[in-house]
GUMAR-778825 format. One line per 3 residues: their letters; for each residue x, y, z of N, C-alpha, C. Coordinates in steps of 0.05 Angstrom, whole numbers, plus 5000, padded with zeros to 4 digits. Atoms other than C-alpha are relative to their C-alpha. Example, Ala and Ser with C-alpha at 12.3 -4.5 7.8 and 13.67 -1.06 7.14 Angstrom:
as = 5018,4976,5000,5246,4910,5156,5018,5024,5000 | 4984,4976,4999,5273,4979,5143,4985,5022,5014
//
This chain:
xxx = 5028,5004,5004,4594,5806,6945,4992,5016,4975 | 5009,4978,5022,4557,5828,6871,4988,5017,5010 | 5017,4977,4998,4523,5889,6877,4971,4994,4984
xxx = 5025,5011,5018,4452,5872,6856,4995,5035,4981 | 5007,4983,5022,4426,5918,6795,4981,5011,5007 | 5018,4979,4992,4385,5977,6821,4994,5013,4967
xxx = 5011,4976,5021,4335,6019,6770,4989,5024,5014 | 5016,4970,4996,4311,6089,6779,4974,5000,5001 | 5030,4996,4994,4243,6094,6799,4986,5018,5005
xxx = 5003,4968,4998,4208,6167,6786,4968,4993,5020 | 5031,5005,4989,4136,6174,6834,4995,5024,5013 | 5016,4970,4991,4089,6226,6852,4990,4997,5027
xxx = 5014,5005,4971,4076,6228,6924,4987,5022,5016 | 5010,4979,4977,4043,6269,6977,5022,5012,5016 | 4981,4988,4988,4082,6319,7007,5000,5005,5023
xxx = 4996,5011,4971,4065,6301,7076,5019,4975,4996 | 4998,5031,4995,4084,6230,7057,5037,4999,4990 | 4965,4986,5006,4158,6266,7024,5017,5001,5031
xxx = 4984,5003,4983,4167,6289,7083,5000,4984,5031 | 4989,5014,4989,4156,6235,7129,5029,4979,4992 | 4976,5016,5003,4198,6195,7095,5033,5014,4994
xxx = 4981,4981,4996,4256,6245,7090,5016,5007,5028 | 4996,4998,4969,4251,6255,7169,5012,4977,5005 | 5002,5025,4996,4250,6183,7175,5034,5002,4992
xxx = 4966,5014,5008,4322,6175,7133,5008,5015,5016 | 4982,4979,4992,4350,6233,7164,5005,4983,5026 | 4982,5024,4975,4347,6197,7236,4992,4978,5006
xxx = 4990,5026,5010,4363,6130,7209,5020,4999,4990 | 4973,4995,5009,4416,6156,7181,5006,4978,4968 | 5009,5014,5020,4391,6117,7112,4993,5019,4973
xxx = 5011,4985,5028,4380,6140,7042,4968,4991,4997 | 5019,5006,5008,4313,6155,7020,4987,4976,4993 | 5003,5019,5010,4308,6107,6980,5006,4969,5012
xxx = 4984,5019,4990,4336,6055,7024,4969,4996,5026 | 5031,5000,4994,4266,6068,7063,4987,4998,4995 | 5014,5006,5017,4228,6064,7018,5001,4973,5003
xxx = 4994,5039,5009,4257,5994,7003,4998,4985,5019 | 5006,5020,4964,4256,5968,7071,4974,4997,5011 | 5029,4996,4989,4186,5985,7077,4987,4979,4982
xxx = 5007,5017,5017,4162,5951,7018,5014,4968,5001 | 4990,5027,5001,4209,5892,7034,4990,4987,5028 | 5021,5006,4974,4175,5887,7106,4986,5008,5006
xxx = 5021,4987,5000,4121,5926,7105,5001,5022,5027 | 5002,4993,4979,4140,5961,7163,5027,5024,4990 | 4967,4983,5006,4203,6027,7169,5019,4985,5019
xxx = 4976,5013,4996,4265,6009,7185,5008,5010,5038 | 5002,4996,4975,4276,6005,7263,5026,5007,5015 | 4978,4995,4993,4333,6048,7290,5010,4981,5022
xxx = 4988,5012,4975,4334,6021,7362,5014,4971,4990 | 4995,5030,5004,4337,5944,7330,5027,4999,4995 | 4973,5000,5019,4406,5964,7291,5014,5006,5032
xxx = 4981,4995,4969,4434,5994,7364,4999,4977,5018 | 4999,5031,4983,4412,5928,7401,5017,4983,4986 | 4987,5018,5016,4444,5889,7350,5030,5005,5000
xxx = 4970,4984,4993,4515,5935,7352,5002,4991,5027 | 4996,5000,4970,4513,5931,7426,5000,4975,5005 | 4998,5024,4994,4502,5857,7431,5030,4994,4991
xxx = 4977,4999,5022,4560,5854,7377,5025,5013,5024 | 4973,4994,4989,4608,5893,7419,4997,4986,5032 | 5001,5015,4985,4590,5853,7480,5010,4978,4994
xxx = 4993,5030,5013,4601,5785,7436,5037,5006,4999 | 4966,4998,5003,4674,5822,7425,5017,5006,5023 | 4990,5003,4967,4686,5834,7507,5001,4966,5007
xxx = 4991,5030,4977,4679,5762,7518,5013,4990,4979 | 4971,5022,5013,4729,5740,7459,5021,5014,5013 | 4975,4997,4992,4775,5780,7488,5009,4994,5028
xxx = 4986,5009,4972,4767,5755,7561,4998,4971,4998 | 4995,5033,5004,4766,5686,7529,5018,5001,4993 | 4983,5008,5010,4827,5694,7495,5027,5010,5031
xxx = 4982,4992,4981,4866,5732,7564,4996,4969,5019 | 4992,5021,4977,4849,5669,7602,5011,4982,4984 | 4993,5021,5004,4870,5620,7550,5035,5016,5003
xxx = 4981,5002,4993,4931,5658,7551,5010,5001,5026 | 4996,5005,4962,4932,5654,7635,4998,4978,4995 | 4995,5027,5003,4922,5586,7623,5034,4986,4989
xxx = 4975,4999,5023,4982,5579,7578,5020,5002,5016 | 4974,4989,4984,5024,5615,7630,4999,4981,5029 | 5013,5007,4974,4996,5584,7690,5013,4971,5006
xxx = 4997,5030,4987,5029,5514,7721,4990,4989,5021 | 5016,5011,4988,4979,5507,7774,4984,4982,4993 | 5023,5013,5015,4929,5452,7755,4974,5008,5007
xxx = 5034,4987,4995,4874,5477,7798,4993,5024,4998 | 5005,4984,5014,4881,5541,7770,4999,4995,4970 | 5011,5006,5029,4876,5518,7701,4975,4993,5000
xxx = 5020,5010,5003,4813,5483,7710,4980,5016,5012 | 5012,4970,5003,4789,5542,7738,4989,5023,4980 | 4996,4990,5018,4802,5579,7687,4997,4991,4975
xxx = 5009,5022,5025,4779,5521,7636,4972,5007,5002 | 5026,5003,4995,4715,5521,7672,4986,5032,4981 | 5020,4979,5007,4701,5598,7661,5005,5008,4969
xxx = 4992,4995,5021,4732,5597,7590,4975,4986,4981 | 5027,5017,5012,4674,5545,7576,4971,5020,5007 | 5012,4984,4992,4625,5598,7609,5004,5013,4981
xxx = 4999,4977,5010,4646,5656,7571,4997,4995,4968 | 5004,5016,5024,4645,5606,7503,4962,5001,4999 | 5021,5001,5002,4575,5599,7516,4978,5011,5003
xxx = 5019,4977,5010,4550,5666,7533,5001,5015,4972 | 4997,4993,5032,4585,5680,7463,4987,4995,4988 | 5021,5004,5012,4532,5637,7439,4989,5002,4991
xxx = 5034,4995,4997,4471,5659,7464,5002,5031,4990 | 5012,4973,5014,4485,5731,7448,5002,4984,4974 | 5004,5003,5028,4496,5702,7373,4976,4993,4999
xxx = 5026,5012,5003,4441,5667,7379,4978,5028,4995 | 5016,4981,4996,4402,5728,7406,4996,5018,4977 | 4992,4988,5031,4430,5771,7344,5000,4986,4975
xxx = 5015,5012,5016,4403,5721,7299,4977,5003,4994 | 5028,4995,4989,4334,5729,7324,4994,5024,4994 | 5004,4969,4992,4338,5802,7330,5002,5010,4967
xx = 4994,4997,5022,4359,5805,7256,4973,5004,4975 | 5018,5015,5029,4303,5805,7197,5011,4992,4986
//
């Protein structure tokens, strides 16, 4: 991905208003400046919890590839038929809560 072309931008602010936004990066774990910009680009600060819902969905989305991928390989191994289709059925299940969290983490996104 390019790196878009950042300039230096010098400004005189209030030193209440320093150090909210200072607090603010600190637990956001964000550069100054990276607050600043998020504010002006949504008018709003940058929302810790939203980034943790979004991780957490994310590593949920990566529990169900991996119990999608243990049943296709139980499937694989499996010469039962009515255990396969068992195991078809909930493979289609677990395909489709994969989804909805994407989905959800679309939404959740600005």
């Amino acid at each position: 991905m390019k790196n878009s072309r950042r300039i230096l931008l010098k400004a005189y602010i209030k030193p209440d208003l320093h150090e909210r936004i200072m607090s603010h990066a600190k637990r956001t774990r964000l550069s100054a400046s990276r607050v600043v910009e998020r504010v002006l680009e949504t008018g709003k600060l940058p929302d810790q919890s939203l980034d943790q819902a979004v991780l957490r969905l994310l590593e949920i989305n990566a529990d169900q590839a991996r119990l999608g991928n243990l049943l296709l390989k139980g499937m694989n191994e499996t010469t039962d038929g009515h255990v396969v289709r068992q195991m078809q059925s909930l493979l289609r299940e677990v395909r489709q809560t994969q989804q909805q969290i994407k989905a959800c983490v679309a939404e959740l996104k600005p």
